[in-house]
N, C-alpha and C positions, 0 to 999 in steps of 0.2 A: 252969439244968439242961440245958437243949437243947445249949448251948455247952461244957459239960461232956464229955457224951455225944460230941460231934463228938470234942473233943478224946481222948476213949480212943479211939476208932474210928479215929483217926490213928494215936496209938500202935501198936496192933493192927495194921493193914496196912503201918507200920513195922519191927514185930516179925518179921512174915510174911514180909516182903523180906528182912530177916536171916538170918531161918532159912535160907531157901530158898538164902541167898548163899551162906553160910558153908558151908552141904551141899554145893552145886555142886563150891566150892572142897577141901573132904575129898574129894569124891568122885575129883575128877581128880589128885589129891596118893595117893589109893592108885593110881588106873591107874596112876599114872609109875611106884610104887614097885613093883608088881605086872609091870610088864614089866621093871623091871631085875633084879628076881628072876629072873625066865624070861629 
C-alpha cells in the first residue's frame, strides 16, 4: 500500500509538470499569434 501511494503521488507531480508545461507553451503560441495580429 505505502508503495502504492508513492507511486500515484509520482504520477500526480508528473501530471502537475504537464500541465504546467503544456500551459507555458499555449501561453507563448497565443503571444506570438497575438502580436502578428497587432
Amino acid at each position: 500500500m505505502q508503495l502504492r501511494s508513492m507511486f500515484t503521488g509520482y504520477n500526480y507531480i508528473n501530471f502537475k509538470m504537464l500541465v504546467s508545461i503544456s500551459g507555458f507553451i499555449s501561453g507563448q503560441m497565443i503571444q506570438l499569434l497575438y502580436e502578428k495580429i497587432i
